[in-house]
C-alpha positions in Angstrom: -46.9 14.7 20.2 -50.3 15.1 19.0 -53.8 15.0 21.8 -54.2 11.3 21.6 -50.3 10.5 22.8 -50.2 13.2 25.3 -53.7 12.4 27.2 -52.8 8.6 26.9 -49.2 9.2 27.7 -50.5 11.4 30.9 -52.8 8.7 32.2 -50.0 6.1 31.5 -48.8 7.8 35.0 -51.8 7.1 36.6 -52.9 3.8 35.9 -53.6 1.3 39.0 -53.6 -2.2 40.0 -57.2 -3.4 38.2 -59.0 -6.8 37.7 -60.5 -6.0 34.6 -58.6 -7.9 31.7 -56.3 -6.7 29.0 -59.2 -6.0 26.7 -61.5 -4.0 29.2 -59.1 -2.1 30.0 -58.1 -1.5 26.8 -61.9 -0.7 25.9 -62.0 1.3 28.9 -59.0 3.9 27.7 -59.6 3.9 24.5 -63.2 5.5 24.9 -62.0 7.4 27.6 -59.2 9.3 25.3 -61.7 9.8 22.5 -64.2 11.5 25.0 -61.9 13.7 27.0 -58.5 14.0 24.6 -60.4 16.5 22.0 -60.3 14.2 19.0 -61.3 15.5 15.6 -64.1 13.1 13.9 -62.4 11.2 11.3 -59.2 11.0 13.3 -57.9 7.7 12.4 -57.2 5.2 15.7 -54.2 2.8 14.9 -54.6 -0.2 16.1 -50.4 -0.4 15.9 -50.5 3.0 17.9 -52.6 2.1 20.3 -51.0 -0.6 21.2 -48.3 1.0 21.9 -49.4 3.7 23.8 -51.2 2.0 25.9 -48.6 -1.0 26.1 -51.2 -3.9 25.7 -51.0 -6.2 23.0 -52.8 -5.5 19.0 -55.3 -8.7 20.0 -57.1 -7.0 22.8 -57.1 -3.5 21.5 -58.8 -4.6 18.1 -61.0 -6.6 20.5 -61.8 -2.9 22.0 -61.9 -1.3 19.0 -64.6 -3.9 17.7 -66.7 -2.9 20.6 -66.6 0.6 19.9 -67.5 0.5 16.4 -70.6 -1.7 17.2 -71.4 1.3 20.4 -70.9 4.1 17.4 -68.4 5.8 19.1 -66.0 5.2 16.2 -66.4 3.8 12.9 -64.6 1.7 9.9 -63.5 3.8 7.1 -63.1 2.4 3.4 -59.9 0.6 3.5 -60.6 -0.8 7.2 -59.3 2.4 8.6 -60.6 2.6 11.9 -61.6 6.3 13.0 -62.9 8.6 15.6 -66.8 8.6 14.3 -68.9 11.7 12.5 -72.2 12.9 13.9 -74.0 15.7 12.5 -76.4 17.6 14.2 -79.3 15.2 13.2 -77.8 12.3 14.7 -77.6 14.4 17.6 -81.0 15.5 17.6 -82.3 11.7 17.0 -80.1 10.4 19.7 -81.6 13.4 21.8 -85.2 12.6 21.1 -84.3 8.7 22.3 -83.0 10.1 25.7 -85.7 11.9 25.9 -88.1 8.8 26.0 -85.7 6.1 27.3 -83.9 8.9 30.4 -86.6 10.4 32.4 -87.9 6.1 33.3 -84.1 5.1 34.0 -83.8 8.4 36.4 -87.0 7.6 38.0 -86.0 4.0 38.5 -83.0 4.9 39.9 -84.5 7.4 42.5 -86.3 4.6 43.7 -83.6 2.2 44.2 -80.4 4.1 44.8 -78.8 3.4 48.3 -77.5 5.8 50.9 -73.9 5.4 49.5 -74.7 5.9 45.9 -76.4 9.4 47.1 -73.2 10.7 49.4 -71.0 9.8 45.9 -73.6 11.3 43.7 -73.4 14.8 45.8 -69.8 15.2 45.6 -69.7 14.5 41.9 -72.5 17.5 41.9 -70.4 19.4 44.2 -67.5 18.4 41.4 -69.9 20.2 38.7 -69.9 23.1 40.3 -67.1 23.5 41.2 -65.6 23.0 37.1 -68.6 25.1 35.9 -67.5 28.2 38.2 -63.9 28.0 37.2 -65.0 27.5 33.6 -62.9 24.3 33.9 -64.4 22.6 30.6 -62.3 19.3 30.6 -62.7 18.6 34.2 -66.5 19.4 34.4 -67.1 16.9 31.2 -64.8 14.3 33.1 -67.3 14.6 36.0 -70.9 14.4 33.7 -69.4 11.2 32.7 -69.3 9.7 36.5 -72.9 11.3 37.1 -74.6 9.7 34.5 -72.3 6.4 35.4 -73.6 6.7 38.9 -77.4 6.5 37.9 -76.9 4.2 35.3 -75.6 1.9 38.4 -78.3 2.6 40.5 -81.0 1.9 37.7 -82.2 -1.8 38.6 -82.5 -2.0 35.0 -79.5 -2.9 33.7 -79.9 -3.4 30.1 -82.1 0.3 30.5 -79.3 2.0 31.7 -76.4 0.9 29.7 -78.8 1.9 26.3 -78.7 5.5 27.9 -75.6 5.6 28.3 -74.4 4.1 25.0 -76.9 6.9 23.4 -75.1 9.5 25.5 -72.0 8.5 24.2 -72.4 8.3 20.5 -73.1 12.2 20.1 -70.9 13.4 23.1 -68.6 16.0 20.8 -71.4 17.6 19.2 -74.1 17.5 22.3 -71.3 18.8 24.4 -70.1 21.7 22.2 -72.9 24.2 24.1 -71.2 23.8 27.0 -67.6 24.9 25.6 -68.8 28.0 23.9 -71.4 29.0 25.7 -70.7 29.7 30.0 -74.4 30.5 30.5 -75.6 26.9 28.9 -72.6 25.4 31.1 -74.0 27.1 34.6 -77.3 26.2 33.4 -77.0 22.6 32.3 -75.0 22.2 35.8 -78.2 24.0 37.8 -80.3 21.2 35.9 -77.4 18.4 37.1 -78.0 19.8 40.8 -82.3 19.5 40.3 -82.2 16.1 38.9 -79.8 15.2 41.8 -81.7 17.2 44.8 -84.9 15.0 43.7 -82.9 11.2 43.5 -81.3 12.1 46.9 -85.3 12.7 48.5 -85.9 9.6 46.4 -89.0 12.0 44.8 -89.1 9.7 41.5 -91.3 11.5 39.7 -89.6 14.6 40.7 -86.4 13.0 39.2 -88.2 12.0 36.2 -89.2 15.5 35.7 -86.1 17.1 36.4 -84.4 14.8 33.8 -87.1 16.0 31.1 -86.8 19.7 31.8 -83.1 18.8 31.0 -83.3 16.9 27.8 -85.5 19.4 26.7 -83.2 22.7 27.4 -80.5 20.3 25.7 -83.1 19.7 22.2 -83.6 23.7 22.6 -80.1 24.5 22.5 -79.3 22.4 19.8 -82.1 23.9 17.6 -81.1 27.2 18.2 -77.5 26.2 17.3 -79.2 25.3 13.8 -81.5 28.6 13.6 -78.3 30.3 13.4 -76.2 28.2 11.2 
């Protein structure tokens, strides 16, 4: 059983009632496994498989598939083969330089406009960071970035702003991410920047906010060049 049948057998056991049809959901679990079940770029995703595994029928997990190709989380191989997608460090670094004009404006928009509830659920998720980044809990502190940037990405009035971001985000997650698994300092660090950016949206300081969120795309470009200074 290799990581793909295991983490989708797993959440098989979890799966609840849900009004989202057969395709979103299918969308929905596919990109989930492929950020948190440690694929290998240029894994290939069977559509037969996948329908299997996730016991929803070949029409709405192509459907999924589809979408993930055109979000550049996976990609179409010669032959049609559909597989989990490459990024080198320069796609990383181009993506990177994006966030860093497109992130800081959704973060300050959403300081503006976030409501009371959005806060209390955005501190636990922090909480959740910290929590994973002392126990050196890689999987379960990656699980939780997801839902933070989720969370502003709702409260952004800007819709079509905040779903850019986060499409971005997603596109180099295994590479951008790989600081965080080999190196504990970057991990308490980028979670110390997780807690600024948050301490600012919860005094609804959107400047602050936008300013936090810079400090932290930048430490992000700086570790990635270093990564390359040593290569």
């Amino acid at each position: 059983m290799d990581n793909l049948e295991t983490y989708l057998t797993h959440q098989n056991k979890k799966r609840s009632s849900s009004n989202r049809t057969r395709r979103e959901e299918a969308y929905e679990r596919i990109k989930d496994a492929i950020r948190h079940a440690e694929l290998k770029p240029g894994e290939p995703l069977s559509e037969t498989r996948l329908s299997k595994l996730l016991g929803i029928s070949r029409t709405p997990v192509r459907e999924a598939l589809h979408q993930l190709v055109q979000e550049g989380l996976v990609e179409t191989a010669p032959g049609q083969t559909v597989t989990v997608a490459s990024r080198s460090i320069q796609d990383v670094l181009d993506v990177v330089h994006i966030r860093s004009l497109l992130e800081p404006e959704l973060v300050r928009l959403a300081a503006e406009s976030i409501s009371q509830a959005q806060i209390e659920t955005l501190e636990g998720v922090v909480i959740k960071l910290e929590e994973a980044a002392k126990q050196h809990d890689l999987a379960a502190w990656a699980k939780v970035d997801v839902v933070f940037h989720d969370i502003i990405k709702e409260a952004c009035p800007n819709k079509l702003l905040g779903q850019t971001v986060v499409q971005l985000k997603n596109r180099v997650h295994q590479v951008a991410n790989i600081d965080t698994h080999t190196n504990p300092e970057r991990l308490i660090t980028c979670t110390q920047e997780h807690r600024v950016i948050f301490d600012a949206i919860k005094a609804k300081d959107s400047q602050a906010a936008k300013q936090a969120m810079e400090t932290h795309i930048s430490a992000l470009t700086n570790s990635l060049l270093k990564r390359i200074s040593y290569r």
